[in-house]
N, C-alpha and C positions, 0 to 999 in steps of 0.2 A: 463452571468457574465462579468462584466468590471474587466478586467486583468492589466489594469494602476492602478496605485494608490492604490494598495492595500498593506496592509504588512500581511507577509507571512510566515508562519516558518513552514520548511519541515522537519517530524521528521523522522529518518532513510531515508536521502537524502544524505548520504556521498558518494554514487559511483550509478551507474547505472542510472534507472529511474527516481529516487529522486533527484536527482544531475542533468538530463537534464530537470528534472521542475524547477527546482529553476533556473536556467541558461534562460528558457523559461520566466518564470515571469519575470525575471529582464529584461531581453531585451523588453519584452513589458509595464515598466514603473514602473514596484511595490519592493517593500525593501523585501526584500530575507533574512531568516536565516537558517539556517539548525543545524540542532541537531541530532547527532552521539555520536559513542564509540572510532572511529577510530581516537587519534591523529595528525598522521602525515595527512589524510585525512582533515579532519578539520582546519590545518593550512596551505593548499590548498585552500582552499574554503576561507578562511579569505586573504589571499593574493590576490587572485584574486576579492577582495573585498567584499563577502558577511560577515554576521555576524554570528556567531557560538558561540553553546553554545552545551558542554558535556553533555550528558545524556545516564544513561544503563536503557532503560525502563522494564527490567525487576528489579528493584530496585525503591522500592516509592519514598523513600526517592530522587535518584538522579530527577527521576520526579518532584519530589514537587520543589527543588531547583534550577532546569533546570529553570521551570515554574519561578520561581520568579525573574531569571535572566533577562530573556525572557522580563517579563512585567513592567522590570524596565528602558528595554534599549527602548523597544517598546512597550509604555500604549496604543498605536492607533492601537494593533493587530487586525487582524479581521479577518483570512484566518488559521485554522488549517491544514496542511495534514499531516495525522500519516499512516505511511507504514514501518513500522518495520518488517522485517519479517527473516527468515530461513526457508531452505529447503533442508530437511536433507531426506535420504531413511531410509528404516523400511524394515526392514522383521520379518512381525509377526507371524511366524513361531517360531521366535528367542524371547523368554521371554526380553532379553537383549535390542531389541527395545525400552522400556517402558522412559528409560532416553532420549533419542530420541523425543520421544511423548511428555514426560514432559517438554523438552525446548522450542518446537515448539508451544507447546499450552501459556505456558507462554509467550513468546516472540510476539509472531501473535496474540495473541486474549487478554490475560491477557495485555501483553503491550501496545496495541491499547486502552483496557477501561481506563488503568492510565492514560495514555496521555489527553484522551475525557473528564475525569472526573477532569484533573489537569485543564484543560481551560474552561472548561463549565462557572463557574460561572464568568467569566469574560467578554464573548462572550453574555451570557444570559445579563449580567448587562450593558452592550452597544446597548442592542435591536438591534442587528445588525451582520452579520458575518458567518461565511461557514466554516464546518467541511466539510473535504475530507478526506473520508476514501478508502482505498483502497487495495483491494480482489485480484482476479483471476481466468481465468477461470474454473482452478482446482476446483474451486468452486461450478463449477455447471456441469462438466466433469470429475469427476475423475482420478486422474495419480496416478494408483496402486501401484507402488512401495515408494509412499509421502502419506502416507495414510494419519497422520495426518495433514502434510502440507494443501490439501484438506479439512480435518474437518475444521481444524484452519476459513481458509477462508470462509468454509462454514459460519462458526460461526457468522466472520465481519461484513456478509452478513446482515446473521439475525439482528444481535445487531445495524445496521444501519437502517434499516427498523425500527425498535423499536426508536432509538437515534429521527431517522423524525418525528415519530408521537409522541413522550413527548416533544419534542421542537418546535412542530407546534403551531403558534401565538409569539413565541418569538422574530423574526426578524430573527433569525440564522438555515440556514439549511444545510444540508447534505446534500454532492454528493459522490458516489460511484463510482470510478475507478475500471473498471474490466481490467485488461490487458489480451493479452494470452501470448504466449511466446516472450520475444521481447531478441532481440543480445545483451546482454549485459553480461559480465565475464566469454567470451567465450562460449555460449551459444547457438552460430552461427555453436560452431564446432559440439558439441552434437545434436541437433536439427537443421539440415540444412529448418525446416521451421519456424524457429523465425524470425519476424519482426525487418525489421532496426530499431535500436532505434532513426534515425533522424524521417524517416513517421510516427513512430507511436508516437514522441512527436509532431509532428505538426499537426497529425489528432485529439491528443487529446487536443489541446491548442484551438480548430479549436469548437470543441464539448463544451469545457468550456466557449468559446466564445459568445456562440448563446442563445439566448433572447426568450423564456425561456430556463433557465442552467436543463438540463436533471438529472434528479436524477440517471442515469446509464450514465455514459460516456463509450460507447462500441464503441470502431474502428469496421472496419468491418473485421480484422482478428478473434472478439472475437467471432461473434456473430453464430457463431456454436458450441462452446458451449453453451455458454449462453440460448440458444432456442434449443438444441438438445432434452428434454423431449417432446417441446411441437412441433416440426418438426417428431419425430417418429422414429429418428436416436440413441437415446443414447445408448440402447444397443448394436448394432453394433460398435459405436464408443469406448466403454470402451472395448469391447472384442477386438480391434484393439489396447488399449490405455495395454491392459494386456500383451500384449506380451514382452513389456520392463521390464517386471519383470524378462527378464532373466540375466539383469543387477544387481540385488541383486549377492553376492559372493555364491557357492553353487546351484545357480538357472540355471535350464536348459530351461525352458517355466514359 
């Protein structure tokens, strides 16, 4: 993928990850917007000169109208990445989880189809252009105490594999971001093995780079998950990954 000249609108890019790709793309040539919930977030990102448009994608409506924004300021879009996400604990022990469950799934999965479905026919209608969706390795590693967080992405997973093959022949394809942990809102202090979030944008900018653009973009922090079924390791690593369920309130092991 040529990383100049592209425009680009990173949706739930207002702090962390999303916010050091947008920062990545612009410095390697391409129009950068980012679309958020967060305010004061957003008139950061517009200050330091990117372009910003509100949207709650758990709300169509703000989707639809985000979208229209979007392709009014920029009709030469051509770069989707939707990474919407929360990640909330569960203990499904606790009936009370279930609102928990309902946001995550809304937000991570439901959110991500509005977003795909809000630019598809525009991306389709330019015979041209890159939907980047983006997962985790929760996804194909479980972290017990995020149960649905995990679904969620599992889901992304799927639904982008699907998203490839009804859009194959169109000119527009998907790539999938897997991250595993990377340091970002404090992230470092909970999990002292999170990836810096400078290496691991630049191994991924590095991946996004390269002729052919991989339909999985995996650093090599991911890829134990990623391949722990087919390595032989997964159950070990989930009964290793179980033990932080003593983190829930009430939990001992």
């Amino acid at each position: 993928m040529d990383l100049s000249n592209r425009t680009v609108l990173i949706v739930g890019g207002t702090s962390g990850i999303g916010r050091e790709l947008a920062r990545r793309f612009a410095a390697a040539g391409s129009t950068v917007a980012v679309g958020g919930r967060d305010p004061r977030a957003l008139a950061e990102l517009a200050a330091a000169g990117f372009g910003t448009v509100r949207v709650d994608v758990t709300d169509s409506a703000s989707v639809t109208s985000a979208r229209d924004t979007v392709l009014a300021r920029y009709p030469e879009l051509d770069t989707v990445v939707t990474m919407p996400g929360v990640m909330l604990l569960e203990d499904l022990r606790d009936p009370g989880h279930f609102a928990a469950a309902a946001q995550t799934i809304d937000t991570n999965l439901v959110g991500t189809i509005r977003v795909i479905d809000a630019f598809t026919p525009h991306l389709v209608g330019r015979g041209a252009g890159t939907f980047l969706t983006v997962t985790s390795g929760i996804a194909f590693l479980p972290f017990p105490p995020m149960p649905t967080y995990a679904a969620s992405k599992a889901a992304v997973h799927a639904y982008s594999e699907a998203l490839r093959a009804q859009l194959d022949g169109t000119g527009v394809g998907v790539v999938e971001l897997v991250p595993p942990a990377v340091a970002t809102a404090g992230q470092e202090k909970v999990n002292p093995h999170a990836l810096p979030l400078d290496g691991f944008a630049t191994e991924v900018m590095e991946l996004l780079a390269a002729e052919p653009t991989p339909r999985e973009i995996l650093v090599k922090g991911v890829l134990m998950h990623r391949w722990a079924e087919r390595d032989g390791t997964y159950a070990d690593l989930v009964a290793q990954r179980s033990r932080a369920l003593a983190m829930l309130p009430g939990r001992e092991s």
